[in-house]
C-alpha positions in Angstrom: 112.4 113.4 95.3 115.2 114.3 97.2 113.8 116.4 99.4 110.9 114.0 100.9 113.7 112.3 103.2 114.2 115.6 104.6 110.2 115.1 105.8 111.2 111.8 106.8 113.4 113.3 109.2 111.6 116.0 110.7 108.5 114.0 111.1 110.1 110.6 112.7 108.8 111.0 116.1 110.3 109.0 118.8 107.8 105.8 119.9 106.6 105.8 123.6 107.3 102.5 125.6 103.7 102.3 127.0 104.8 100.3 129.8 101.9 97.3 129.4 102.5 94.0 128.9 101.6 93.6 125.4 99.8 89.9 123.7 102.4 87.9 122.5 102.7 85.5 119.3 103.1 81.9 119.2 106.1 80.5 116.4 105.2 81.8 113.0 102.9 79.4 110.6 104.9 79.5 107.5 103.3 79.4 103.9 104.1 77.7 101.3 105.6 78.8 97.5 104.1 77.5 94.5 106.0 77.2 91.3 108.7 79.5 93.1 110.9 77.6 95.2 113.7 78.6 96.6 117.0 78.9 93.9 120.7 79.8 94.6 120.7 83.2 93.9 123.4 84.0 90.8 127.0 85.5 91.7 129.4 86.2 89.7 133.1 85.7 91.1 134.1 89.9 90.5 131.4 91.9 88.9 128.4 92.8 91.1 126.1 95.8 92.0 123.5 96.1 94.4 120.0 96.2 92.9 117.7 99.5 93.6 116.8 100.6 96.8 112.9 100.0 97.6 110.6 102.1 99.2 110.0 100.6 102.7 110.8 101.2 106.1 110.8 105.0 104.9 112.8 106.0 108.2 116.0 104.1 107.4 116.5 105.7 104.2 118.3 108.8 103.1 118.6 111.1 99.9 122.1 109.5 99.5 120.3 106.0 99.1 118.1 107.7 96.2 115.3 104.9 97.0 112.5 105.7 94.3 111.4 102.0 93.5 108.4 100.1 95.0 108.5 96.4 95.8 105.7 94.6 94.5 103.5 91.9 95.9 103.7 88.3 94.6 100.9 88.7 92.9 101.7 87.1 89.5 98.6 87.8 87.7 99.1 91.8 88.7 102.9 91.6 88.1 104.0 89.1 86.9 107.5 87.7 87.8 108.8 91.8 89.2 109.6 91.9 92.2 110.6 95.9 91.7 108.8 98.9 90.1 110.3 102.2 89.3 108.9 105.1 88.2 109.3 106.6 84.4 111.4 110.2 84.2 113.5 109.5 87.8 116.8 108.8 88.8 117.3 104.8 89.6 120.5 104.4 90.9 122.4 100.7 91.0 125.4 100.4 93.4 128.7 98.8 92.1 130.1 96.1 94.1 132.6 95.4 92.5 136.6 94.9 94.2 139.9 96.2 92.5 137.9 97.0 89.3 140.2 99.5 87.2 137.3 100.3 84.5 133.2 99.9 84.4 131.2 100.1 81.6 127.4 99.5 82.2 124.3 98.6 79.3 121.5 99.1 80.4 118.0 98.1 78.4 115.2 100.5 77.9 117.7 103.2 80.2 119.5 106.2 79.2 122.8 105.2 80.2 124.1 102.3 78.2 127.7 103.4 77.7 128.3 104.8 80.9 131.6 104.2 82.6 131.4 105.3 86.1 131.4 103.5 88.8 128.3 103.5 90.1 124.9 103.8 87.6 122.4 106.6 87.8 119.6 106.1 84.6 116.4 107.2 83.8 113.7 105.1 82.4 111.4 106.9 79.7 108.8 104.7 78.2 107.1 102.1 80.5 107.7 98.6 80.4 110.1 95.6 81.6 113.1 95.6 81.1 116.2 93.4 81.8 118.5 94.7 84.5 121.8 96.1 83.5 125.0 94.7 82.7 128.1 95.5 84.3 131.5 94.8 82.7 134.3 95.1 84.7 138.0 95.2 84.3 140.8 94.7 86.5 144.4 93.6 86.7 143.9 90.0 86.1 141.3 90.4 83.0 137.7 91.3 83.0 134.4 89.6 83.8 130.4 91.0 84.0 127.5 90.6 85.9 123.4 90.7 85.2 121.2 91.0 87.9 118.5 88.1 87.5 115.0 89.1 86.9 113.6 92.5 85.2 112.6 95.9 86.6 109.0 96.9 86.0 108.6 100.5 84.7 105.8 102.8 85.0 102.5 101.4 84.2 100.3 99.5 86.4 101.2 98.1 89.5 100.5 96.0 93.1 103.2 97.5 95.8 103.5 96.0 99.2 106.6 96.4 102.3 108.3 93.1 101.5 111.3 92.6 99.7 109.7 89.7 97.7 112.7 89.0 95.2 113.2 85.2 96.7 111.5 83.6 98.5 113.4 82.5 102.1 116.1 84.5 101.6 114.7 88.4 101.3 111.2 87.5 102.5 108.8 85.1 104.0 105.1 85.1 104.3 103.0 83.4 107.6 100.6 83.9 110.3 100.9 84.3 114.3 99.1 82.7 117.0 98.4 85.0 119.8 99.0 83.5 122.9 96.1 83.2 125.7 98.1 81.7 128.1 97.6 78.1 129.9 98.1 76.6 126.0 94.8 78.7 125.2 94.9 80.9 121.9 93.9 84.7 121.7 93.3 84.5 117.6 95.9 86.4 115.6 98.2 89.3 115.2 96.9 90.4 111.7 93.6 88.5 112.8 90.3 88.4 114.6 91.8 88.2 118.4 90.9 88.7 121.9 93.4 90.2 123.0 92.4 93.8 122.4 94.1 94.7 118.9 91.3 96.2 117.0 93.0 97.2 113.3 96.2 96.6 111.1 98.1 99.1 108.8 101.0 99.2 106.5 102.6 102.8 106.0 103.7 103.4 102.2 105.3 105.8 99.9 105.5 105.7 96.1 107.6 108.1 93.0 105.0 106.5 90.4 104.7 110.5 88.6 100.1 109.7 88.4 100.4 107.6 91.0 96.4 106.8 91.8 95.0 103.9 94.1 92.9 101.9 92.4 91.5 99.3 95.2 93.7 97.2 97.6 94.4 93.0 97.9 94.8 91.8 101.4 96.3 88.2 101.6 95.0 85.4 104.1 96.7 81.9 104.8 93.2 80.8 104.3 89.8 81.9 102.9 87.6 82.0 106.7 85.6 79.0 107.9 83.3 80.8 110.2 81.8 84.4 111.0 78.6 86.2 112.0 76.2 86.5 109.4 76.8 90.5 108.9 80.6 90.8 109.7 82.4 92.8 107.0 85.7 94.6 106.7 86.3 98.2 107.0 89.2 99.4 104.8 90.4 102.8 105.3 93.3 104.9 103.4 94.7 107.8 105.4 97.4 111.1 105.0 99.1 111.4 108.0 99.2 114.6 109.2 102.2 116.4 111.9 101.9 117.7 114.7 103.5 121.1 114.4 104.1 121.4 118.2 105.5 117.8 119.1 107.0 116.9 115.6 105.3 113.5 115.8 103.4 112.3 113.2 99.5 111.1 113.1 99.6 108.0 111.0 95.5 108.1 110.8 95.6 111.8 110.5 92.9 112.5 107.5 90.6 110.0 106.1 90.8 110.0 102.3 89.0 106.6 101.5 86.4 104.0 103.2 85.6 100.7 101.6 83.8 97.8 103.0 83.9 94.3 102.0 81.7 91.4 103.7 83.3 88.6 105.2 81.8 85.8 103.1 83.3 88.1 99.4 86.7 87.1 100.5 87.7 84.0 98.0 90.3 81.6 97.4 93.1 82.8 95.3 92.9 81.3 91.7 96.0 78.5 90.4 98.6 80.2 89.4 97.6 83.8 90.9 99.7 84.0 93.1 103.1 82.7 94.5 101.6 81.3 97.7 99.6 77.7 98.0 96.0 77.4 99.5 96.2 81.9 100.1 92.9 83.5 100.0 92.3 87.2 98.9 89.9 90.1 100.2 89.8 92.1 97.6 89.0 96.1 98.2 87.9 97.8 94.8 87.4 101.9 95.2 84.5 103.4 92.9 86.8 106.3 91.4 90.9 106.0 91.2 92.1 108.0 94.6 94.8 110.3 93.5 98.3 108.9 95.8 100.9 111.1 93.6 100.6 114.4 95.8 100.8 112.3 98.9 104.0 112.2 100.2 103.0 108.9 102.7 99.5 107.3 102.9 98.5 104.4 105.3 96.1 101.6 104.9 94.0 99.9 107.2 92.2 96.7 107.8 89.3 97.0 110.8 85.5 95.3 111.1 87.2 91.6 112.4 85.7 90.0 115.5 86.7 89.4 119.0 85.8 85.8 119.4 88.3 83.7 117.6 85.8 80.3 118.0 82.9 82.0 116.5 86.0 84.0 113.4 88.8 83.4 112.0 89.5 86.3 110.1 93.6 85.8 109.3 95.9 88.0 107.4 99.2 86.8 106.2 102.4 88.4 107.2 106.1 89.3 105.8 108.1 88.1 108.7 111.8 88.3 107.7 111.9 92.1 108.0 115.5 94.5 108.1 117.7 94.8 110.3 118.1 98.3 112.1 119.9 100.1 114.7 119.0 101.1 117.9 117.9 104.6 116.7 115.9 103.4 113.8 114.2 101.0 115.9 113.1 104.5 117.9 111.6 106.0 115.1 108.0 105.8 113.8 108.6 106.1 110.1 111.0 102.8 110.3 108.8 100.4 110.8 105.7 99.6 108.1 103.3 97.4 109.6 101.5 98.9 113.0 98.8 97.7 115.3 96.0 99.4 116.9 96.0 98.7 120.3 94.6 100.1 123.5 94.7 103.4 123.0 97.7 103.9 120.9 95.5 104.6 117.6 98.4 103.1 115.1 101.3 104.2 116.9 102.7 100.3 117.9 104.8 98.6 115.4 104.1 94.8 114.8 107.5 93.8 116.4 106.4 94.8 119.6 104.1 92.2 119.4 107.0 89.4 118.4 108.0 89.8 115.2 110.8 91.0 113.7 111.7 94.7 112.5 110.1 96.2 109.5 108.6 93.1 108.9 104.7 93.8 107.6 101.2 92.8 106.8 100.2 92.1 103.2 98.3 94.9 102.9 98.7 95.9 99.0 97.8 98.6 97.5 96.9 98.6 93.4 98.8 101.4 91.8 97.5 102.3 88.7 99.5 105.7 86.3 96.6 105.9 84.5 98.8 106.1 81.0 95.7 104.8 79.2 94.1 107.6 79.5 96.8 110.0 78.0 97.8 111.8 81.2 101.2 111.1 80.7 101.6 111.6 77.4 104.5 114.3 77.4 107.8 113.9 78.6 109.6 116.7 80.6 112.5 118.1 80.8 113.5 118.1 84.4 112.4 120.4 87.0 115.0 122.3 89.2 113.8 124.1 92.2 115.3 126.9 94.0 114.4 127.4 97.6 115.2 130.7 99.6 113.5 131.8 103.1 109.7 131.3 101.6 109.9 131.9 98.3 110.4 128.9 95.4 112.0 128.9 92.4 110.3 126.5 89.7 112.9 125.9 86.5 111.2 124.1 83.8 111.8 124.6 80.0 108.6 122.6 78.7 105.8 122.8 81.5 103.3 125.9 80.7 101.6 125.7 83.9 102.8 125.3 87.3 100.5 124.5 91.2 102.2 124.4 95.1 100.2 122.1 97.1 100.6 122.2 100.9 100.0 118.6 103.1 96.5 119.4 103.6 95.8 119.0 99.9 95.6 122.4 99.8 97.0 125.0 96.9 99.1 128.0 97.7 100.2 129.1 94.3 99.1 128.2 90.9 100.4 130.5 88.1 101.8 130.1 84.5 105.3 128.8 83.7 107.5 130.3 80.9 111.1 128.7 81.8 110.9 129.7 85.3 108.8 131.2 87.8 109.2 131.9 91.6 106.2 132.2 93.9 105.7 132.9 97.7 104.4 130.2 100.1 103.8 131.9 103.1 105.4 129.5 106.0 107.9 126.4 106.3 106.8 123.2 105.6 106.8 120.1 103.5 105.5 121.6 99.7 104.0 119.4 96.4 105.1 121.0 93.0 102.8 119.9 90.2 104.1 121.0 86.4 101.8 120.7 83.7 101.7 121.3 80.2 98.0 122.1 78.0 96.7 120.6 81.1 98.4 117.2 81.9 100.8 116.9 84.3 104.7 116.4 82.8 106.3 116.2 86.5 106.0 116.3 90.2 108.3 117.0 92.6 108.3 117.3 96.8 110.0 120.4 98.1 110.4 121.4 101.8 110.6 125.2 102.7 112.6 126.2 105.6 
């Protein structure tokens, strides 16, 4: 996993300020949390880590962070109360935050590092599940004290992930919906909505470590179930790889289709009591005919067209993150920060949402069902880990219990496939970013992202 921030880097691509005066949003319409409200979040007065990093405004991460965990959506029949998947078989890694500590010992349920005394926690998570989220006991010169994280950690399974932080409500995330301003008090519709003002499709940009990672269908979330629209308006849905640009090192967020799904207008319903954690929400729900395989996609982008122009004949409305990260002027620069983009003009995807008035790396609730498939018995082996060995073109694949062994390029396309006994090395043919699939009698045992110099 390590490597895919390396991609991350070389594919950021510097945003071009277009130079037009772009539609502007009115004050944010905030919704409302059912059976969810707002808590003090629990402190402890010396123990303390930070929780796992999640998987969103890819650009801002690094290999150091070792982000390999999803945020999920607040949907509560789909997740119940997790806020944060991780995959099975990978590194999590939780941060000690801890002052003048002299000792650390950490327990961690359903992990393979209870016992472990350093002062940060790296563990791996075998069998899927929930699980509670470590303990840390501390020690120091005045006596000792510990701290558990509230809440549990999803693991492996079956999953909805969207950009949003949504551990509690106003204080790591907020959902609404934007006006669009028209000018003269008139209104343009909405970002995220049917609109005049010439924005023609929303997307959320994702990533995901889940090992048989495969899209099952996606949930967009409306304020509202719509009131009005023409008899034939449905929704377009697309799913696309983004591809490079070798020359300009920019990246094409809509750069190979990989799935279409339309959904009519009047299928969107009102979310069910108790479905979710936000009152009076409606749900347009996207269901693909056969699982699209995500887990040898490094990044894939999802996209919302087919809504109207005319905001007094539709009112088509998606709801929004809003509280976003903070970033730095360079982030801010970069392509791969940001997770929510608008197509407008003809910038084809390539505006964030914050240049239309909201605030960085917030996003559109665009999310994704993520489904490992463990049902079926594709992940029925466990590994031992992979260790790859990279020289000019040729790779180095280390594995003691995989028997087979594929190199997929970013075009889907394989450039090696050969049988594995402990370790083989095999030729690509040119740099670039690489997907290593290990298999064993035919089901894949581990995955890993490589990039060849």
């Amino acid at each position: 996993m390590k490597n895919i921030y390396l991609l991350l880097v070389v594919l950021s691509g510097a945003m071009v300020c277009y130079g037009q005066e772009l539609p502007q949003t009115g004050a944010p319409i905030l919704s409302k949390v059912s059976g969810m409200e707002k808590s003090a979040a629990k402190v402890s007065a010396v123990a303390s880590y930070e929780l796992p990093a999640g998987l969103r405004c890819l650009g801002t991460i690094n290999a150091e962070t070792g982000a390999v965990c999803n945020f999920l959506s607040f949907n509560r029949t789909m997740n119940g109360q997790h806020f944060l998947w991780a995959p099975r078989q990978m590194d999590v890694t939780y941060i000690n935050n801890t002052e003048g500590a002299t000792s650390y010992l950490w327990s961690v349920p359903g992990g393979n590092a209870t016992g472990q005394t350093t002062e940060n926690c790296t563990v791996q998570y075998y069998e899927s599940g929930s699980y509670a989220f470590p303990t840390l006991f501390v020690t120091e010169a005045g006596g000792s004290s510990d701290y558990t994280a509230e809440g549990a950690l999803k693991v492996g399974g079956k999953a909805e992930i969207c950009c949003a932080d949504t551990r509690e409500w106003g204080v790591t995330y907020q959902t609404a919906y934007y006006p669009l301003n028209a000018g003269g008090g008139a209104t343009a519709g909405w970002l995220g909505g049917t609109n005049s003002a010439g924005m023609t499709g929303y997307g959320n940009l994702f990533m995901t470590s889940q090992k048989n990672a495969h899209m099952t269908g996606v949930n967009v979330y409306l304020p509202f179930k719509p009131t009005k629209w023409a008899a034939d308006s449905r929704l377009l849905l697309q799913v696309w790889y983004p591809v490079a640009d070798e020359e300009s090192g920019t990246l094409d967020l809509t750069g190979l289709p990989i799935e279409v799904v339309y959904l009519d207008m009047s299928e969107i319903r009102e979310a069910e009591e108790d479905e979710l954690a936000i009152r009076n929400a409606a749900v347009a729900e996207f269901r693909f005919e056969t699982p699209l395989q995500i887990w040898d996609k490094p990044l894939f982008f999802v996209t919302v067209e087919g809504f109207g122009t005319d905001p007094e004949a539709e009112d088509f409305c998606m709801l929004t993150e809003i509280i976003g990260k903070e970033m730095t002027e360079v982030e801010l620069t970069n392509l791969m920060a940001h997770n929510s983009f608008v197509r407008y003009g003809g910038t084809d995807y390539q505006m964030p949402i914050n240049y239309f008035g909201t605030m960085p790396g917030a996003s559109f609730m665009i999310c994704p069902i993520i489904d490992n498939l463990e049902d079926s018995g594709v992940e029925s082996v466990t590994s031992s880990p992979t260790v790859l060995r990279t020289e000019g073109k040729r790779l180095t694949i280390c594995n003691a219990q995989a028997t087979d062994v594929r190199v997929i390029d970013l075009c889907g396309m394989t450039v090696a496939q050969t049988t594995l006994d402990g370790e083989v090395t095999v030729e690509v043919g040119r740099a670039g970013v690489y997907i290593v699939q290990l298999l064993r009698d035919g089901m894949q045992v581990d995955v890993k992202k490589v990039m060849m110099r």
